[in-house]
FIFI-872066 format. One line per field, with one value per residue (C-alpha): residue number from 1; chain; y, z, x. Coordinates in Angstrom, 2 decimals, decimal comma. Each point is the difference from the previous one (the first is absolute). Example, Ala and Ser with C-alpha at 12.3 -4.5 7.8 and 13.67 -1.06 7.14 Angstrom:
2
pos	1;2
unit	A;A
north	-4,50;3,44
up	7,80;-0,66
east	12,30;1,37
end
This chain:
263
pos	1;2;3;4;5;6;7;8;9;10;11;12;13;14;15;16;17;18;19;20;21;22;23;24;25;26;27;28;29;30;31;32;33;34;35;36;37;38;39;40;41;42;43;44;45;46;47;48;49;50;51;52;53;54;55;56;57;58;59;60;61;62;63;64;65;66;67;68;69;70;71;72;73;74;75;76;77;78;79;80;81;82;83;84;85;86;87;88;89;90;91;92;93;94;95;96;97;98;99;100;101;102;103;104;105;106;107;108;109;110;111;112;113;114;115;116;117;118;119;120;121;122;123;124;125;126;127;128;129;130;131;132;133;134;135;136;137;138;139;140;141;142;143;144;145;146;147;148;149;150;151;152;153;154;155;156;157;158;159;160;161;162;163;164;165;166;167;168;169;170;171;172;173;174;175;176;177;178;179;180;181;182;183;184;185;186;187;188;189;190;191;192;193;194;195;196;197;198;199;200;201;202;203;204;205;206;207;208;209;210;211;212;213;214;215;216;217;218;219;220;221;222;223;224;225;226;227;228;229;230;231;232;233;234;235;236;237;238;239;240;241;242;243;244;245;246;247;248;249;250;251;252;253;254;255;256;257;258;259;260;261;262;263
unit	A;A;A;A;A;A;A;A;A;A;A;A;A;A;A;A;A;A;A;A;A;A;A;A;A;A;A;A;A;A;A;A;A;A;A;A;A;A;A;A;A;A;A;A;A;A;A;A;A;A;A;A;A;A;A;A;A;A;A;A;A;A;A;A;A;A;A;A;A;A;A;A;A;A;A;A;A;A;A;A;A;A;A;A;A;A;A;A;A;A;A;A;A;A;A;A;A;A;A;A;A;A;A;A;A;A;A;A;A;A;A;A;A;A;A;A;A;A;A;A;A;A;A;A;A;A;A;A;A;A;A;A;A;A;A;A;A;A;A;A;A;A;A;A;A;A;A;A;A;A;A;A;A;A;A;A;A;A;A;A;A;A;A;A;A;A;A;A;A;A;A;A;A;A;A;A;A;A;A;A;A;A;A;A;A;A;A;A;A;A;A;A;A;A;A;A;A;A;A;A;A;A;A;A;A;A;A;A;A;A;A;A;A;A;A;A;A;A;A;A;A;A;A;A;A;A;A;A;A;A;A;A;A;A;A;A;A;A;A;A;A;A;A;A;A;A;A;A;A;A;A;A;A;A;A;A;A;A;A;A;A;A;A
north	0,00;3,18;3,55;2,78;3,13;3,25;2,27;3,16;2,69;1,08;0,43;1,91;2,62;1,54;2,83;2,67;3,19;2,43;1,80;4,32;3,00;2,62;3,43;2,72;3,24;2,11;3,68;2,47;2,88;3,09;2,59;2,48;3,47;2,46;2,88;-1,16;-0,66;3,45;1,76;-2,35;1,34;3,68;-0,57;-1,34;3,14;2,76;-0,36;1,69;1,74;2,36;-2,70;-1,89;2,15;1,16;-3,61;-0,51;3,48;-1,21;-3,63;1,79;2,38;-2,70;-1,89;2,65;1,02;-4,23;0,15;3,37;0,11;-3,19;1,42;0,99;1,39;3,23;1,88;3,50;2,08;1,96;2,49;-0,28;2,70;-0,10;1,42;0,60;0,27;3,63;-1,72;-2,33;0,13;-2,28;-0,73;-3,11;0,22;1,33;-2,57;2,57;-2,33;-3,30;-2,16;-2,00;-2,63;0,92;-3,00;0,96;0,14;1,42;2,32;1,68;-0,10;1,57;3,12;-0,25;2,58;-0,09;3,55;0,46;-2,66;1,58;-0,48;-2,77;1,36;-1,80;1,45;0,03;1,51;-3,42;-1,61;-1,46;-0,62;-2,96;-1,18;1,62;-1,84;1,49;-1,49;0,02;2,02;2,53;0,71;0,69;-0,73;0,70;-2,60;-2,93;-0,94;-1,67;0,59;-3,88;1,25;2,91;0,35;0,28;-1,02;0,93;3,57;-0,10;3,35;1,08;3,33;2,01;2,75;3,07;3,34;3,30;2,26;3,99;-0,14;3,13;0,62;1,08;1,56;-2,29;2,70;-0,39;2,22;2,88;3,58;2,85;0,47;2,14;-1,34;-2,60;-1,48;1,56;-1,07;-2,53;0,26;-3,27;1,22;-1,28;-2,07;-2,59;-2,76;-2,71;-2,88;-3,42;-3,40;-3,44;-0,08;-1,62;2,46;3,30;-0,59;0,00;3,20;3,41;2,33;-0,13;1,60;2,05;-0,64;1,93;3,98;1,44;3,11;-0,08;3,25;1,78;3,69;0,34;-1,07;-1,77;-2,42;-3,69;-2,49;-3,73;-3,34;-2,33;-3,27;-2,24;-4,05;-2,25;-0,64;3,25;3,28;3,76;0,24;2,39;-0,72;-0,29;3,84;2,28;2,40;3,06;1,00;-0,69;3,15;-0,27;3,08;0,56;2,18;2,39;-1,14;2,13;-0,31;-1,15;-2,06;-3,41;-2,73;1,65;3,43;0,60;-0,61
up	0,00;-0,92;1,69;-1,69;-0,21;1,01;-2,76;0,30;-1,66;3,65;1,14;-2,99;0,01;3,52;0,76;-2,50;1,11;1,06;-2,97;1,32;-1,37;-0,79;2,56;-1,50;1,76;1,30;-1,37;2,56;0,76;-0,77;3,05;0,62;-1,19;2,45;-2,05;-0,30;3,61;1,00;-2,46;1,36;3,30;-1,28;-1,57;3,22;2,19;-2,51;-2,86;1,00;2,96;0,74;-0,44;2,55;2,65;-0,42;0,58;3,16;1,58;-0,27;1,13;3,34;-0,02;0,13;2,48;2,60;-0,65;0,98;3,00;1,60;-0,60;2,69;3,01;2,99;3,40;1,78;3,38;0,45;3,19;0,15;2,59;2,30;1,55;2,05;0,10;2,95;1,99;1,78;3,40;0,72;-0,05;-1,32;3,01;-1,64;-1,90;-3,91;-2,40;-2,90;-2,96;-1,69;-1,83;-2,96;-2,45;-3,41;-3,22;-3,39;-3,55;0,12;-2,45;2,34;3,73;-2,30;-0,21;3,35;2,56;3,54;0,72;-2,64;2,88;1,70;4,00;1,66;1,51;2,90;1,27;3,94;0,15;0,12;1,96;3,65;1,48;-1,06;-3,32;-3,29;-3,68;-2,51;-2,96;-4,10;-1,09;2,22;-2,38;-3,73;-1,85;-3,75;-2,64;-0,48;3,77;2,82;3,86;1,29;3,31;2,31;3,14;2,87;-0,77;2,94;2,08;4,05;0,59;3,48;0,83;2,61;0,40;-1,15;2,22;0,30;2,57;0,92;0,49;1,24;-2,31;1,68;-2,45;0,35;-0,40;-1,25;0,06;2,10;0,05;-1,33;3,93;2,26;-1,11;1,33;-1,04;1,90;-1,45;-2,93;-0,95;-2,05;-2,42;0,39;3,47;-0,21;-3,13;-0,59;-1,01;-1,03;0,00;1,62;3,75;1,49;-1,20;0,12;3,66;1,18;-1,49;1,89;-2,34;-3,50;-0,18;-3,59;-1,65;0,99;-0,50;0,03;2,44;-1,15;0,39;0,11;1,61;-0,65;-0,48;-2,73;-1,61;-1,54;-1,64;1,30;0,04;2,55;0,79;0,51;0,82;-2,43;-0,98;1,80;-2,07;0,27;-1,48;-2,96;-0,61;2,39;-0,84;2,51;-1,52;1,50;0,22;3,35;2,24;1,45;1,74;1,45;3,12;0,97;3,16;3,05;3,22;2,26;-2,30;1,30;-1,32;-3,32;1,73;0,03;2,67
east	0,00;1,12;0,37;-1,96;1,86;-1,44;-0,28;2,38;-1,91;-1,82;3,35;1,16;-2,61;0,32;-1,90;-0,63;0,57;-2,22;-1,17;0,94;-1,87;2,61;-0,46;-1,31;1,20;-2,73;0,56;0,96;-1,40;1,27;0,52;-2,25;-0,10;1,06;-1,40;-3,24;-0,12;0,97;-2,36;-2,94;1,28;-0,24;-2,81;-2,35;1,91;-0,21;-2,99;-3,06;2,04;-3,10;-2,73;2,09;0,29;-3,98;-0,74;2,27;-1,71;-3,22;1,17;1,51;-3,11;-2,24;1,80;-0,02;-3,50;-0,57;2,21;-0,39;-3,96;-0,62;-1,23;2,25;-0,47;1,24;-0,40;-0,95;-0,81;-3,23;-0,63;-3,36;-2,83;-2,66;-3,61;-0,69;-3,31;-1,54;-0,35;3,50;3,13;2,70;2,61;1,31;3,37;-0,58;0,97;2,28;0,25;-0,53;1,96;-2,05;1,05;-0,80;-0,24;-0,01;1,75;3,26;-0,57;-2,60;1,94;3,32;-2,66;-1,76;1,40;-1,45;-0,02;-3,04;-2,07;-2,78;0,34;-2,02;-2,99;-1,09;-3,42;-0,51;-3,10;-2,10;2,89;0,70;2,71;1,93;1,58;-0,90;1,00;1,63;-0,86;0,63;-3,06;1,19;2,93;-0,21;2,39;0,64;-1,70;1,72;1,38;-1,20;0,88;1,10;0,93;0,00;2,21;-2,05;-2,83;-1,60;-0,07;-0,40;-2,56;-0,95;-2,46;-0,76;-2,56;0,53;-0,81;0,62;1,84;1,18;3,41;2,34;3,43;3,43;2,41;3,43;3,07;3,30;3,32;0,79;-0,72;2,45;2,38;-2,08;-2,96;-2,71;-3,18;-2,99;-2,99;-1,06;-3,41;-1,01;-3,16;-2,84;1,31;-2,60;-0,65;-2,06;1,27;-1,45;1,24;0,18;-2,04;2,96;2,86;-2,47;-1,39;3,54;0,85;-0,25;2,22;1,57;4,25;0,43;3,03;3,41;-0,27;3,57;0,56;3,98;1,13;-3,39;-0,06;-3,45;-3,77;-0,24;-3,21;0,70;-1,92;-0,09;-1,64;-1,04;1,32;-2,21;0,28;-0,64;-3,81;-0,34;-1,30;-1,05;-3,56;0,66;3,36;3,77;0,88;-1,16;-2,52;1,97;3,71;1,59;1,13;3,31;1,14;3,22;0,68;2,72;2,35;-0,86;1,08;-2,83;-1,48;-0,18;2,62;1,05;1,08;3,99;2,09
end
C-alpha cells in the first residue's frame, strides 16, 4: 500500500497580500486673510457710527426707565399742630414732628421735597385725655405715593381747665444809673393784667415780671416798651405786650434820703 502525497500548491500560495488603497492627501487649507478680518472688524465698529450709538442711547434709556421706575421707599419729617378747644388746656408734652415712610416710583420721590407738606393737624376739640392716632389720611401727599409708615403713631394728650385771672406786673430792671443817681420810682402801666391759661399753673400765680429794662447810665426819667413773661401755657388776654409804655424814673442822690443817699 502506498502513501499519498499531499499536494504542494496550498503551501505554495501563502497568503496574498492585503490589497492597499493608495492615500490621497487631503488639500490644506489656506490661512486666513488678515485683511479681511480687520476690515470685518472696522466694519461692525465704524459703519453706521451714528445709527449705532442712537441705538445704544435708547438701549441704556430704556433700561433705566425699567430699573429706576420700580417703586422705592423714603423718609421725610413733617411738622405737627394742634386745634385746640375754648375751654382746656393742653398740659401734656407737644409732639413737634413726624417722621412718615413714603412708597412710590422713583421718578416721583427724586421730585418730592418735604418742605412743600402741609403740617399734621390733629383736632382736640372732640378729644379726652389719652392717646390720639395719627393716621395716613391725615397727610396728603402728592399723586402717585403712599405713606407705609409714620413714626409715632400715636400722641399722649392731657387737658386741664382753662380760667381766667387779674394778675399785678413788676417791672424787672437791669444796669445801673449814671453815679449819683438812684432809681426812685417805676411805675409799670397798666399794673394789673389778665391772663388766661391752665387752672393748675394760673391759680398759683399772683404777679407776672416784664422782661429786663436797662437803667445803665440813666440821669433821667425816661419811658420803655416791654413784654411780659409769662410761664408756659400761660397768656395775657389781648396779647404779651403791655398796652402802655413802662415809666422808669430815676432820682437825684440827696442826703437824707433813705438807702441811696451819699455817705
Amino acid at each position: 500500500m502506498t502513501e499519498r502525497k499531499r499536494p504542494d500548491t496550498i503551501s505554495n500560495l501563502g497568503r496574498a497580500a492585503g490589497r492597499q488603497t493608495p492615500k490621497t492627501p487631503l488639500p490644506s487649507s489656506p490661512p486666513p486673510d488678515r485683511g479681511v478680518l480687520r476690515r470685518w472688524i472696522h466694519s461692525a465698529l465704524f459703519d453706521n457710527l451714528g445709527l449705532k450709538f442712537l441705538s445704544m442711547v435708547l438701549a441704556v434709556t430704556v433700561f433705566l426707565l425699567v430699573n429706576t421706575d420700580r417703586d422705592r421707599e423714603i423718609t421725610a419729617r413733617v411738622g405737627v399742630s394742634y386745634t385746640m378747644p375754648d375751654d382746656k388746656v393742653l398740659v401734656s408734652e407737644r409732639l413737634e414732628e413726624v417722621r412718615i415712610t413714603i412708597k412710590g416710583p422713583w421718578q416721583r420721590l427724586r421730585k418730592f421735597d418735604e418742605r412743600e407738606l402741609d403740617r399734621v393737624n390733629i383736632d382736640l376739640r372732640r378729644a379726652q385725655s389719652g392717646d390720639v392716632t395719627i393716621t395716613p389720611d391725615m397727610i396728603e401727599l402728592p399723586s402717585g405715593l403712599t405713606i407705609t409708615s409714620i413714626s409715632p403713631r400715636t400722641v399722649r394728650v392731657a387737658f386741664d381747665r382753662r380760667i381766667e385771672k387779674l394778675v399785678e406786673v413788676s417791672t424787672q430792671l437791669a444796669g445801673r444809673p449814671l453815679h449819683g443817681y438812684v432809681v426812685s420810682e417805676v411805675k409799670p402801666n397798666p399794673s394789673t393784667i389778665r391772663v388766661r391759661g391752665a387752672q393748675g399753673t394760673v391759680a398759683a400765680l399772683s404777679s407776672l415780671r416784664t422782661r429786663e429794662v436797662s437803667v445803665e447810665g440813666r440821669a433821667e426819667s425816661f419811658v420803655a416798651d416791654t413784654e411780659l413773661v409769662t410761664p408756659d401755657g400761660v397768656e395775657p388776654v389781648g396779647g404779651d405786650q403791655l398796652g402802655d409804655p413802662r415809666r422808669s424814673r430815676a432820682g437825684r442822690r440827696r442826703p437824707g434820703l433813705g438807702p441811696g443817699r451819699d455817705r
